[in-house]
N, C-alpha and C positions, 0 to 999 in steps of 0.2 A: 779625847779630853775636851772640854767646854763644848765650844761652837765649829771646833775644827770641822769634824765628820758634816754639820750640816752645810757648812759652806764647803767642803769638797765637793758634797754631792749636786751642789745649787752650782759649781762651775762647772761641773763633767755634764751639766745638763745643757750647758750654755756650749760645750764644745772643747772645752779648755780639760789637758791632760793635766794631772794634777797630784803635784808630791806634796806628802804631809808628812816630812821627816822623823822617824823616834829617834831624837839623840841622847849618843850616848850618855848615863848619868844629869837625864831631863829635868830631874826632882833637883839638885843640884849645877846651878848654872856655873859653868868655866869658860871661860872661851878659849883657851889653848885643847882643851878638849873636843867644843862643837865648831868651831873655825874650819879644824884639817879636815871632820866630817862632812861637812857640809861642801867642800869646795872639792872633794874628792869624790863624793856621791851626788851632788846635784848639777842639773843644768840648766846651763845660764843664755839664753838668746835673744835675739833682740824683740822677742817677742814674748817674752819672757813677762811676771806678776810674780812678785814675791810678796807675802804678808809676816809680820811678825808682831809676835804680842808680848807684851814686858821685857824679861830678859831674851829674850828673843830678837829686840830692837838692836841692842847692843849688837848681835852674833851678824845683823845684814849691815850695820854700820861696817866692821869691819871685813864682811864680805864684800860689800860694795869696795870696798881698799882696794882688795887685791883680786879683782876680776877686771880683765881688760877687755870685757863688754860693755856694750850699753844696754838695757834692759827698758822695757817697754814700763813700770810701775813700781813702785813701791809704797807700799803701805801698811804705816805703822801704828798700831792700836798699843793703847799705853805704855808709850813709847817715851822714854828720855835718855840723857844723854850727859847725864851726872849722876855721881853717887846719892841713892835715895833711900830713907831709914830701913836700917835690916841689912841691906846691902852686904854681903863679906868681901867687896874689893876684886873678887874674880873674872867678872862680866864685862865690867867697860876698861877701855882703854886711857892710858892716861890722857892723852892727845888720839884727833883726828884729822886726815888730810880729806878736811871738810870740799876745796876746792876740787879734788879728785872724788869724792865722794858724790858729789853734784853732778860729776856728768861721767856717771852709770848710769844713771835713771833720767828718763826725758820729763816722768810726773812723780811726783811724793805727794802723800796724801798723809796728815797726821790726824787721828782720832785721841778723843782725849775723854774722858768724863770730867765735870765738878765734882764729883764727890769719892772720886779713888781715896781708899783708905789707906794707902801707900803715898798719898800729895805725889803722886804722877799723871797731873789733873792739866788743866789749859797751859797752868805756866810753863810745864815739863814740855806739852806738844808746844809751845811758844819757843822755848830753847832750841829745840829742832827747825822750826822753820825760820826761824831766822839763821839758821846756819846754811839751810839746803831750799829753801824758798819751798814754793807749792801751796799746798791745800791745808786750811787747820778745820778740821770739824770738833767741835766742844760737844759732846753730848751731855745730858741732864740727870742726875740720878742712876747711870746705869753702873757705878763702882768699879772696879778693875775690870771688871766686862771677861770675867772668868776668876777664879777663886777659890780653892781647897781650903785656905785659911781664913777664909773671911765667909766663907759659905756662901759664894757666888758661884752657883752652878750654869750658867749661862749658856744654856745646849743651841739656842739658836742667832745668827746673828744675820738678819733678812738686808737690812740695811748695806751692810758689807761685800754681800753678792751683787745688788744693784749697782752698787760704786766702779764693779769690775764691768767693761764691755764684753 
């Protein structure tokens, strides 16, 4: 789906093994659903990259919670950390233990566009790092940077591979 496939394949060429989880009920975000999945089927080491895109951000906030590793990256493409129009309440949590959250990851990295048609734009990745510090990259025009409902097919994302070592 989107860009997934072509950044898997741009990191397995770099050396990097590489999970691109289908979870369960993906078309519908829960996280009492993708939370137990994810932490029972992935691995997490200190050498570890994890990427998450939209409701996807929510699922490594609260993974980052409850893994007592540190992880070598994190990086979240439109990525926020409040309720955003449309939203059903399922995804994020009410609260986060933002200072435990910090130190899982040695780098965060937030990507954002101006013109997400969701307003999960700068200010949304703005929210993030100032909770978890790091990298905020604003990109220009590229909209949710994947998109079924807004017809953003966005099958490649070149950018995103360079970003990883």
């Amino acid at each position: 789906m989107f860009w997934y496939p072509f950044v898997k394949r741009g990191l397995e060429r770099k050396g990097y093994e590489v999970w691109v989880p289908k979870l369960p009920q993906g078309n519908k975000p829960d996280l009492n659903i993708w939370l137990p999945y994810a932490l029972e089927n992935g691995k997490y080491a200190k050498d570890t990259v994890i990427i998450g895109h939209s409701a996807g951000t929510a699922l490594l906030l609260a993974l980052l919670e409850s893994i007592e590793t540190t992880i070598k990256q994190v990086i979240l493409v439109a990525g926020f950390c409040s309720n955003i129009t449309g939203s059903d309440g399922k995804i994020l949590k009410e609260t986060y233990n933002w200072e435990k959250i910090r130190t899982r990851a040695k780098d965060f990295i937030f990507i954002n566009s101006d013109d997400d048609p969701w307003k999960i734009n700068e200010a949304a990745g703005r929210e993030l790092f100032k909770q978890l510090g790091g990298t905020q990259i604003t990109l220009y025009g590229q909209g949710h940077m994947g998109s079924t409902t807004f017809n953003q097919p966005y099958k490649e994302f070149p950018f995103l591979v360079k970003l990883i070592e």
